[in-house]
C-alpha positions as CSV (number, residue, x, y, z in Angstrom):
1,X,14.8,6.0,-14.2
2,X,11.2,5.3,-14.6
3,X,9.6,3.5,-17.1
4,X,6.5,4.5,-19.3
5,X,3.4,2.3,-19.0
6,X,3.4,2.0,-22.8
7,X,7.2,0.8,-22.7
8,X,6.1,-1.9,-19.3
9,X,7.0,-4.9,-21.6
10,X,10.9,-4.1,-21.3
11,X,10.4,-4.8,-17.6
12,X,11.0,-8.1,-16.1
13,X,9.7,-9.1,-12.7
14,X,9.4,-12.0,-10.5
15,X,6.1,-11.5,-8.0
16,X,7.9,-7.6,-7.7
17,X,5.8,-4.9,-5.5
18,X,6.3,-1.4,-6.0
19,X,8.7,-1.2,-3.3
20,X,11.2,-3.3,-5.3
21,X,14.7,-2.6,-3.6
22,X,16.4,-2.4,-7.1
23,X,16.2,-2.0,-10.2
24,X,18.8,-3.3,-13.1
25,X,18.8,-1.8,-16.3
26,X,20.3,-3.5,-19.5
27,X,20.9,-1.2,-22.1
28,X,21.3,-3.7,-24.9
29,X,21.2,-3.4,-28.5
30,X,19.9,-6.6,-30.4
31,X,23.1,-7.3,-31.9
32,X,24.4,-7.9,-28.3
33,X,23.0,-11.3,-27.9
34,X,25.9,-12.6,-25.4
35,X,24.2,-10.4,-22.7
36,X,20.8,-11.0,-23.5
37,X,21.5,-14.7,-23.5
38,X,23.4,-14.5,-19.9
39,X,20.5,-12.3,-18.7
40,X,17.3,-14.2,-20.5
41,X,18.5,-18.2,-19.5
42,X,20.5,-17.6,-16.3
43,X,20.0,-14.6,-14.2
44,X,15.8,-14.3,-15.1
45,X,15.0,-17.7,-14.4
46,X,16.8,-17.3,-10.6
47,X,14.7,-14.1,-9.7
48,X,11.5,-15.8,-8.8
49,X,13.2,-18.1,-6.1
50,X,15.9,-16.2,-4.7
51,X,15.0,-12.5,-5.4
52,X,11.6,-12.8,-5.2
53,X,10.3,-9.3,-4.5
54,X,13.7,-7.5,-4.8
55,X,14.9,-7.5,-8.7
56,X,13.2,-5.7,-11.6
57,X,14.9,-5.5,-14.7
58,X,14.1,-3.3,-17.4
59,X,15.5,-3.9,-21.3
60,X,16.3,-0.6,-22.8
61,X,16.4,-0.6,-26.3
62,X,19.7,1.2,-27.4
63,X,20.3,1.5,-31.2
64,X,23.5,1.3,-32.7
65,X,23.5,3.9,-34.9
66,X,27.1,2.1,-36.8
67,X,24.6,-0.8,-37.2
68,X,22.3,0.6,-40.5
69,X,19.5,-2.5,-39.4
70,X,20.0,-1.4,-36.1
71,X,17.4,0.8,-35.7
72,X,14.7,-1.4,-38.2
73,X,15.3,-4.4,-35.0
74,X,14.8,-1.5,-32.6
75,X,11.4,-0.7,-34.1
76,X,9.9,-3.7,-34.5
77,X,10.6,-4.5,-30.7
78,X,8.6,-1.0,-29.8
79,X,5.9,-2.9,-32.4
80,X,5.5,-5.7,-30.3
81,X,5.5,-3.4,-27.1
82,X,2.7,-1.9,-28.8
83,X,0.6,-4.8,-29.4
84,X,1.5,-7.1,-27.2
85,X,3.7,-5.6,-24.3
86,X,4.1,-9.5,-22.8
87,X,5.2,-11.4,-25.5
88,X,8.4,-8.3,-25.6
89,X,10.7,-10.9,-23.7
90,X,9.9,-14.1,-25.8
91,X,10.0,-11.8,-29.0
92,X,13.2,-10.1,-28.1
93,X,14.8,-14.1,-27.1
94,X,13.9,-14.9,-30.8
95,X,15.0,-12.2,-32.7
96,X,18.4,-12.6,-30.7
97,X,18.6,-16.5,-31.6
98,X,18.1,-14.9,-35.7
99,X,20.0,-11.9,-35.0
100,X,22.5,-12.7,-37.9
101,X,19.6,-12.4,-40.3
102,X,19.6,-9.4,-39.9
103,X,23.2,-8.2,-40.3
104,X,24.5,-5.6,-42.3
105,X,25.4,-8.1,-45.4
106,X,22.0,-9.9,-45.2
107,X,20.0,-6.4,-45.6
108,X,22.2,-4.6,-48.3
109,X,19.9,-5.5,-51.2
110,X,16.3,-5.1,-49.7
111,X,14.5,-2.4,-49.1
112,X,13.3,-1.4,-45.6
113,X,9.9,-2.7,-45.8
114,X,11.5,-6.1,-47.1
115,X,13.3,-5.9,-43.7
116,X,10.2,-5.2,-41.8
117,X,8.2,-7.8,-43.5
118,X,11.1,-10.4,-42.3
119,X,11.2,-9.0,-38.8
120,X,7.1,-9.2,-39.0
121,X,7.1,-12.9,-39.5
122,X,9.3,-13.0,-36.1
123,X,6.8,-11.6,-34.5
124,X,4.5,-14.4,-35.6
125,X,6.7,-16.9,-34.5
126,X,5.9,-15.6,-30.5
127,X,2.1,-15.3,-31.3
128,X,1.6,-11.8,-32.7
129,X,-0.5,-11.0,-36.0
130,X,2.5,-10.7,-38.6
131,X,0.3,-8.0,-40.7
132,X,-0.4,-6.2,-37.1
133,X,3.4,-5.9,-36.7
134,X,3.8,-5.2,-40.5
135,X,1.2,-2.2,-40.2
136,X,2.8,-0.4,-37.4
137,X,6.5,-0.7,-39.4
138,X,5.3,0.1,-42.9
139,X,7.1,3.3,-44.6
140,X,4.8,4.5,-47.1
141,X,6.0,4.9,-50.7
142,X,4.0,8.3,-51.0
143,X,3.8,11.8,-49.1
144,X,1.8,11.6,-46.4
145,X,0.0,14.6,-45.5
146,X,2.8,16.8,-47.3
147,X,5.4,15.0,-46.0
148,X,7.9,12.7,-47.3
149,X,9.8,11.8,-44.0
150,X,7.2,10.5,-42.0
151,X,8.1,8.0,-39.9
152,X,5.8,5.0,-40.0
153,X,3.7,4.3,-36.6
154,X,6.5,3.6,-33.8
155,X,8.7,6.4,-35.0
156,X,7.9,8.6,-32.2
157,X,7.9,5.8,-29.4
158,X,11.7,5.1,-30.7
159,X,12.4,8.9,-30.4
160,X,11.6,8.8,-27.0
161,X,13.8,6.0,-26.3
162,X,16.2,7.2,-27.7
163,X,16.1,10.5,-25.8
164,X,16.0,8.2,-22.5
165,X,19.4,6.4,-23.6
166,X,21.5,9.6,-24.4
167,X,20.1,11.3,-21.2
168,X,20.7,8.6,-18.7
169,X,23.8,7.2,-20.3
170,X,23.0,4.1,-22.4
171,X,25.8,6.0,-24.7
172,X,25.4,2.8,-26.8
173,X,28.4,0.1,-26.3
C-alpha cells in the first residue's frame, strides 16, 4: 500500500529508487520490541550492502487497543513524524529500549498528559524540542470550541492510521 508523504518517516531505505522491487511492511505495536529489535540492528543495517536498491520497509504503527498506553506511544511517534519525520527510526529505537516505562502498571496513577510529558522528554533524547512534542500531544483541560472530546493535534493523523491497519490487515497481533 502506499504511504503518505506526511507518514515518509515510517519508511526505511537504503539508496531506494522508485522502482524498488519490494516493499516490507512491519505492522508493529511499540510493545513489540522483539521485532523491532531483529528488524532495527540486524536486517536494516544489511540493506545498504546487499539490497541496495531493492528493500523499502515501511513501520506501520498498529495500536493495541488491550494495551490502554498503547495508543498515547502511538501518538507520540505520529508527533515526531510531524516534526521531524527522520529522527522516526532513532525515536521509535528509543522508546522500544524504555518500553516498560510505559506499561500498564507504570501509567495507572497519571494522567494522560503526565504520560505525554514522559514520552515528550523521549523525544528530546533523539534531538526533538520536548515542548514541540509536548504541544502536539497536549489534551486540553477545557471545551474547545464546544467540544469536550477533541483530540489534541495528531488525533486525526492516528485515525488515519488506524483506518490503513484495519483495511489492509494489520488486524493488530
Amino acid at each position: 500500500m502506499a504511504l503518505a508523504p506526511k507518514f515518509a518517516g515510517q519508511a526505511y531505505s537504503a539508496n531506494v529508487n522508485p522502482k524498488a522491487v519490494h516493499t516490507l511492511e512491519l505492522y508493529l505495536d511499540y510493545f513489540s520490541a522483539k521485532m523491532f529489535k531483529t528488524v532495527h540492528t540486524t536486517v536494516l543495517p544489511l540493506l545498504p550492502r546487499k539490497y541496495p536498491s531493492q528493500l523499502s520497509i515501511i513501520f506501520r504503527q498498529q495500536i493495541q487497543p488491550w494495551h490502554p498506553s498503547s495508543t498515547l506511544v502511538h501518538e507520540a511517534g505520529t508527533a515526531v513524524l510531524r516534526l521531524a519525520p527522520d529522527k522516526f527510526w532513532s525515536f521509535s529505537a528509543k522508546l522500544f529500549e524504555q518500553q516498560k516505562d510505559f506499561f500498564d502498571v507504570y501509567v495507572v496513577n497519571e494522567t494522560r498528559n503526565q504520560t505525554y510529558r514522559r514520552l515528550a522528554k523521549v523525544a528530546g533524547q533523539v534531538g526533538l524540542d520536548e515542548a514541540e512534542v509536548y504541544g502536539l500531544l497536549e489534551i486540553p483541560d477545557k471545551e474547545v470550541d464546544g467540544g469536550a472530546n477533541v483530540g489534541n493535534k495528531v488525533t486525526d493523523d492516528v485515525k488515519l492510521m488506524v483506518k490503513v491497519g484495519v483495511s489492509e490487515g494489520g488486524g493488530g497481533c
